[in-house]
N, C-alpha and C positions, 0 to 999 in steps of 0.2 A: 504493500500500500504506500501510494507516495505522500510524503511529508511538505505542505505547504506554512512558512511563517510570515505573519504576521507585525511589523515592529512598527506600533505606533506612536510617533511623533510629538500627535496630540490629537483629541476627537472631541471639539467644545459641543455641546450642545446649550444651548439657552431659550426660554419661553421669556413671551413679553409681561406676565403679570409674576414672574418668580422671584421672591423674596431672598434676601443674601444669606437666612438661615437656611432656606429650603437649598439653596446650591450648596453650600456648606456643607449640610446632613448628604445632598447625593455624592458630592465629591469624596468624602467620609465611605461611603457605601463602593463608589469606583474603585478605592481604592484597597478594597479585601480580594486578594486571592483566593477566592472560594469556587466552587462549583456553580452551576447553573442554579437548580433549587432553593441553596442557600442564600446568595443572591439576591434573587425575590424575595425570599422570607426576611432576611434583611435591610432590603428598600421598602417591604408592608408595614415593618416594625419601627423603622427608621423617621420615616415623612407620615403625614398624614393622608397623602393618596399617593399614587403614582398613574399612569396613563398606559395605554398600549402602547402608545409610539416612547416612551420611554424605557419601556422593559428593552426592547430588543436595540436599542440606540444607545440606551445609558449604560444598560449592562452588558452588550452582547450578546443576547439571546435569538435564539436564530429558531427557538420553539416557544416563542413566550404562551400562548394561549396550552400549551402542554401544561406547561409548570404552573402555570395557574390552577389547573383542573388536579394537578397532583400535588398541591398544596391546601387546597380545599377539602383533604380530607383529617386536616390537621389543626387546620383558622378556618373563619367566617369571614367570608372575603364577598364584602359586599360592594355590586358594580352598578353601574349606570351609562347609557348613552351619553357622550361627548362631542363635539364639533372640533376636528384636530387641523388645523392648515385646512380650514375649508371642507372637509370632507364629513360629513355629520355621520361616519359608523363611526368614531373612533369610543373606544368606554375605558371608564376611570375606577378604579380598584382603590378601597378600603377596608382597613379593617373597624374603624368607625362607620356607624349606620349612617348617620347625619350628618355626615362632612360638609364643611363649608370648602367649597370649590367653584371658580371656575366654569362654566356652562361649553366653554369655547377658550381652544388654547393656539396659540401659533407662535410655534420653534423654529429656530435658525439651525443649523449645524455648518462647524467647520472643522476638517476636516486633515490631516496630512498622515500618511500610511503608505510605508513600504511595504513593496510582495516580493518573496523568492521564494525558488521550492524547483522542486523538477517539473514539477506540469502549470501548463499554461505561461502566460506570459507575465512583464512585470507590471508592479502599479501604473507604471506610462502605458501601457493596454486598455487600462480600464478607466484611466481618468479621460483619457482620449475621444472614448465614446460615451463619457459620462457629459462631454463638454459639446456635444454632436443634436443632444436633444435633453428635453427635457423629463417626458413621462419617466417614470423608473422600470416599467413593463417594456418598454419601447427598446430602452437601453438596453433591458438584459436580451432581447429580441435579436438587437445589432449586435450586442458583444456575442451570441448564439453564433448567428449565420457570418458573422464572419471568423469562427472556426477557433473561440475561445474556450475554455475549457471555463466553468463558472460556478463557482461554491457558492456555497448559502452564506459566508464572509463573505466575500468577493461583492455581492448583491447586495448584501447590507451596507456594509460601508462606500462600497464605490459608486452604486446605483441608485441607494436610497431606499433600497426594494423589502419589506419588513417581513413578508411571508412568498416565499419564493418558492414554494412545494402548489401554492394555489396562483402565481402566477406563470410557473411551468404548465401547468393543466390546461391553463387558456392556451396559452401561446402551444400544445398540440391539439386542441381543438379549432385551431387555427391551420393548421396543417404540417405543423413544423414537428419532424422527426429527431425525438430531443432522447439521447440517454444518461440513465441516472447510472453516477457511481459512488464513491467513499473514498475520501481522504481524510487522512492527518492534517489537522491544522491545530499550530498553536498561537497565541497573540499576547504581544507584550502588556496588554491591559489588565486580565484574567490570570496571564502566565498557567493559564490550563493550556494541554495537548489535549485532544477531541477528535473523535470521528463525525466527520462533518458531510450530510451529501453535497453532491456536485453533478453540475450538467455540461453537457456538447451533443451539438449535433451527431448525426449518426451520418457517418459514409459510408464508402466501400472500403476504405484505408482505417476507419476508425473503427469496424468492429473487434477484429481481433485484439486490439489493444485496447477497447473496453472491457474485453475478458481478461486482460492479461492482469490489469489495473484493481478489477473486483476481486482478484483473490486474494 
């Protein structure tokens, strides 16, 4: 299995109504070495809400709606529809019933992250075509067909893309022959190593080496 890393630079994220305690407490929370589940458990217990587009941005989570549902059987993780950058599915998670929050929130992210590894290309690959358009489906679409190999990293931070297993689906409902594999990826945020899926088109050249690569 090939090894992809991650050394990130720096990964600001900021909303426009957040308080310098609430960056504080996350920065606090960024900065544990822990697991994915722990993580969460410690950004619920930490802040008074956190957000979907926070889980998988603030902390790296590239399953956030998993660990939610596997931590709910632990806490009382009460949620709510949210309007995130405009897009009214986004929902807010507490462990407080009656949080005062927010109704509508809009985040900035900036961003600097190296890639090396044996597969696929370097961060200039992917900022390349992150700089070409702007949807995040669209991007992983281009970074697809032209013959990149694309992690569920890769999509998060270079595309913007938060669930990348429901925007692979579209885009082969679309007609695009896309295969799934697993890689090692670690990242200097987490400093976890993780098996992470990943996608690329399928050719005539690429399938053998999508077998070679799954085992």
């Amino acid at each position: 299995m090939y090894r992809i890393d991650y050394q990130i630079a720096y990964h600001h994220i900021t909303e426009a109504s957040e308080t310098p305690h609430q960056a504080k407490q996350w920065l606090m929370v960024q900065q544990q070495h822990a697991g994915e589940i722990a993580r969460v458990r410690l950004a619920l217990h930490s802040l008074p809400y956190v957000t979907s587009y926070e889980l998988p941005f603030r902390l790296l989570l590239i399953r956030a709606p998993q660990a939610i549902e596997k931590l709910r059987d632990e806490l009382t993780i009460n949620c709510r529809r949210v309007e995130i950058n405009g897009n009214k599915r986004g929902v807010l998670y507490s462990l407080k019933r009656d949080v005062v929050a927010p109704e509508a929130f809009r985040y900035s992210r900036r961003f600097r992250v190296f890639r090396s590894g044996a597969e696929g290309g370097t961060e200039s690959s992917y900022t390349h075509i992150a700089g070409q358009v702007n949807s995040p489906r669209e991007r992983l679409r281009l970074a697809l067909t032209s013959g990149l190999l694309v992690t569920a990293l890769d999509a998060l931070l270079f595309f913007g893309v938060q669930r990348i297993a429901s925007d692979i689906s579209a885009l082969r409902k679309g007609g695009l022959n896309i295969d799934l594999l697993h890689v090692e990826a670690f990242d200097s945020q987490t400093m976890q190593l993780r098996e992470i899926p990943a996608y690329r088109m399928i050719t005539d050249n690429a399938i053998a080496a999508s077998v070679s690569l799954a085992v």
